[in-house]
BAFI-3210 file (N, C-alpha, C; in Angstrom, 3 decimals, decimal comma, padded with zeros to 6 digits):
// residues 86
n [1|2|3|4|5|6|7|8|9|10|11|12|13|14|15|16|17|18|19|20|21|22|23|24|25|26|27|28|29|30|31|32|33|34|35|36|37|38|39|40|41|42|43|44|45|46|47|48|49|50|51|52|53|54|55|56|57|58|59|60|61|62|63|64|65|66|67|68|69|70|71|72|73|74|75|76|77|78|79|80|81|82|83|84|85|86]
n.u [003,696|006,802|008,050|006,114|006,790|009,131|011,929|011,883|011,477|008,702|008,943|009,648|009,052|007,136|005,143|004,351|004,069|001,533|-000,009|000,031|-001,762|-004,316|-004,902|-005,160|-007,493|-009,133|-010,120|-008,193|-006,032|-003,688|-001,186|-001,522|-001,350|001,498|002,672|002,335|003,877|006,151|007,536|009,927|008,840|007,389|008,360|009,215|012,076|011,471|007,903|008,745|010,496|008,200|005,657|004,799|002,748|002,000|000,819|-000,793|-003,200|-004,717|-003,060|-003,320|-006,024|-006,546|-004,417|-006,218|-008,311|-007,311|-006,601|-009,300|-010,028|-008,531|-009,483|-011,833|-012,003|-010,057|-011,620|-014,047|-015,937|-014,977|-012,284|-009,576|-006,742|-003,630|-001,107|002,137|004,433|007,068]
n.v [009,753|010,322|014,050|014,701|012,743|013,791|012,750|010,240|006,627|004,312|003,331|000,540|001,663|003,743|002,036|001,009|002,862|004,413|001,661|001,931|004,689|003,693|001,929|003,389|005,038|002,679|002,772|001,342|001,323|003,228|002,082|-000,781|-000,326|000,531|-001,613|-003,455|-002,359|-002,782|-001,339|000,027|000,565|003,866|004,989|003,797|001,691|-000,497|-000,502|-001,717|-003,637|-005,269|-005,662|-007,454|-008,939|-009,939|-009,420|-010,728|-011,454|-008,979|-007,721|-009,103|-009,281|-006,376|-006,475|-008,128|-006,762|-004,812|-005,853|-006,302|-003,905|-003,840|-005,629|-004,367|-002,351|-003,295|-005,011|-003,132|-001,709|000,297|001,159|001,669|000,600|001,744|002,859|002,534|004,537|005,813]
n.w [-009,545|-008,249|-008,304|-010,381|-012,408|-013,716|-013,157|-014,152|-014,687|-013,327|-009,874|-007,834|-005,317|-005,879|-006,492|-004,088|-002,035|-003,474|-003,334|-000,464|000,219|-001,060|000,642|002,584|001,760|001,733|004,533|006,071|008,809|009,910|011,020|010,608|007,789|007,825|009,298|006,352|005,262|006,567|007,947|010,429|013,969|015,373|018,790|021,942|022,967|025,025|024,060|022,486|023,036|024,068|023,166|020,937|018,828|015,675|013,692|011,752|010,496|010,370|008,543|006,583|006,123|005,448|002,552|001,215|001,030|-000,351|-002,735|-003,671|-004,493|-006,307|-008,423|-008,944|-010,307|-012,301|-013,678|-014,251|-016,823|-018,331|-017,978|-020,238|-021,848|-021,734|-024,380|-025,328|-025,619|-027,911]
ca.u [005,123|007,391|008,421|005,632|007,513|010,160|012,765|012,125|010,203|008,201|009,666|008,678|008,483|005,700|003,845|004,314|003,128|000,264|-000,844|-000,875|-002,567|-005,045|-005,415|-005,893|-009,057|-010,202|-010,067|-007,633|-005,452|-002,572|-000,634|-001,743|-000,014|003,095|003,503|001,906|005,276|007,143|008,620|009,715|007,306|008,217|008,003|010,244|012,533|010,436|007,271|008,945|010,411|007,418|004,367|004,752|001,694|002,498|-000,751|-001,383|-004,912|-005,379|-002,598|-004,021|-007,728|-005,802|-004,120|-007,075|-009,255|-006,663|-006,824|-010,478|-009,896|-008,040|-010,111|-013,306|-010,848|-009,699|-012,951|-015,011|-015,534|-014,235|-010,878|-008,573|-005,234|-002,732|-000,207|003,832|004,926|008,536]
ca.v [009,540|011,799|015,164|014,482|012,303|014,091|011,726|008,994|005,673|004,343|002,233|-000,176|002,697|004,433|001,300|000,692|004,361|003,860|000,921|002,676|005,140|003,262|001,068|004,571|005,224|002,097|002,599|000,426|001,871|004,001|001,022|-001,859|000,115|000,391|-002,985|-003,924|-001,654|-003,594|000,065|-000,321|001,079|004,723|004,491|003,441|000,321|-000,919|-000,801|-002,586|-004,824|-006,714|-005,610|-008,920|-009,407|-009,893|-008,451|-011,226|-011,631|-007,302|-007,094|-009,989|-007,943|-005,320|-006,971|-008,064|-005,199|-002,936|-006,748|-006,210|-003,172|-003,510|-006,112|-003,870|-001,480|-003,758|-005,374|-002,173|-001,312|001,791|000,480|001,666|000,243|002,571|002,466|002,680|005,361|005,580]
ca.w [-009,443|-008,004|-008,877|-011,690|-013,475|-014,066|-012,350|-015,027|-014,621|-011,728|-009,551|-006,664|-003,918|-006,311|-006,593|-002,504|-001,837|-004,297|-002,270|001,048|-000,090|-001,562|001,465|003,531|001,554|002,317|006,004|007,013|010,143|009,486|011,869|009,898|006,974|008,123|009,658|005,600|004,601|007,158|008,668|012,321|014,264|016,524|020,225|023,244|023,352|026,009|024,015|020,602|023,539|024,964|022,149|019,534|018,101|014,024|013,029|010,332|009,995|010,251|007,531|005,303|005,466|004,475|001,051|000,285|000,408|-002,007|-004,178|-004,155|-005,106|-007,633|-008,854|-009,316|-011,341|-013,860|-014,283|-014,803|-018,250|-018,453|-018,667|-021,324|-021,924|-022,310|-025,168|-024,643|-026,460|-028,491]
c.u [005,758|007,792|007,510|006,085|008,953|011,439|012,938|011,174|010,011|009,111|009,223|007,919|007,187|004,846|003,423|003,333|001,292|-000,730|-001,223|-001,541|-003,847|-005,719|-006,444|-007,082|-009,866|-010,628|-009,626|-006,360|-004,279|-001,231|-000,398|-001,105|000,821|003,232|003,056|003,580|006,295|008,307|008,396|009,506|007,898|007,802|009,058|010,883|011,792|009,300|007,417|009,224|009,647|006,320|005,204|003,979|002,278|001,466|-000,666|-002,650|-005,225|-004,714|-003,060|-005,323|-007,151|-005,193|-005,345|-008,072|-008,790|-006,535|-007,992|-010,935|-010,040|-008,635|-011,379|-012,410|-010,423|-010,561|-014,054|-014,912|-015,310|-012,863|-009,940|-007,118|-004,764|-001,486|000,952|004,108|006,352|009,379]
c.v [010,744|012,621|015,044|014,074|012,654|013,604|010,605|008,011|005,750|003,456|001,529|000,435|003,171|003,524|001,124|002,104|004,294|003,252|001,387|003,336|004,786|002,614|002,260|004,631|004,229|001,604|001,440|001,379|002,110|002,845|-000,039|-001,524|-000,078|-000,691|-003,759|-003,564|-002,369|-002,267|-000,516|001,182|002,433|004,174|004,332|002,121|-000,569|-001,411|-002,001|-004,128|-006,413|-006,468|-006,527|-009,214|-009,037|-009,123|-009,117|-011,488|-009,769|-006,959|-008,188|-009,217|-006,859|-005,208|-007,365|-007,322|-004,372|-004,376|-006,661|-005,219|-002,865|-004,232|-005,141|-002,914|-001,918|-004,404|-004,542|-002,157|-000,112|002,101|000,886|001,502|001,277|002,392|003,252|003,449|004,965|006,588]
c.w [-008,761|-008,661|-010,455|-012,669|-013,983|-013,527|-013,282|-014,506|-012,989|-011,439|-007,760|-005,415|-004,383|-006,371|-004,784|-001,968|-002,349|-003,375|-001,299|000,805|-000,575|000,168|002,850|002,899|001,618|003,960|006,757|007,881|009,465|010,075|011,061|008,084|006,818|008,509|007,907|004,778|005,528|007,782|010,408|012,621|015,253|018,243|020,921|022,347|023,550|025,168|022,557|021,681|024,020|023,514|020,670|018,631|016,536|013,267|011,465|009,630|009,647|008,111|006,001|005,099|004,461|003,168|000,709|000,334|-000,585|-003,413|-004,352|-004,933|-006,497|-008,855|-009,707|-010,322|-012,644|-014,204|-014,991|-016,187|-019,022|-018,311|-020,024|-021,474|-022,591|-023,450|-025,036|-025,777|-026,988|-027,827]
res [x|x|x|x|x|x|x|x|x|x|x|x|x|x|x|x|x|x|x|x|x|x|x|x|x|x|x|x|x|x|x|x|x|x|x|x|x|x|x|x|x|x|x|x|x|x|x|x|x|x|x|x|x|x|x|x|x|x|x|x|x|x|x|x|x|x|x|x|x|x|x|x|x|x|x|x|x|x|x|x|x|x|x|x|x|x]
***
């Protein structure tokens, strides 16, 4: 979380972050990221003008590699649920 917590709960950006990060260690393209975060992209005019491609098949690999992920994670058995404090 940020500032180690000290800010108060998480909240959707820390889970979004999370993900990229996650998706970086599984070597998916720093590109395919950001269009996964939906950030517009740097560059010219020009090149946002004519370059279209949606990049849905790269960014679908990409969800599901950090769901496969996350899969092997909550399946392992080394798993311990955490309990919500007061």
């Amino acid at each position: 979380m940020l500032a180690d917590g000290k800010n108060g709960e998480w909240t959707p950006h820390d889970l979004l972050r999370t993900a990229s990060t996650m998706k970086q260690a599984l070597r998916v393209s720093p590109d395919v990221i950001d269009r996964c975060q939906n950030h517009v992209l740097p560059g010219s005019k020009v090149r946002r003008h004519y370059l279209h491609h949606d990049y849905v098949e790269e960014k679908r690999e990409a969800w599901q590699r950090l769901g496969q992920r996350i899969d092997a994670i909550l399946t392992a058995n080394n798993v311990v649920p955490l309990q919500r404090t007061a």
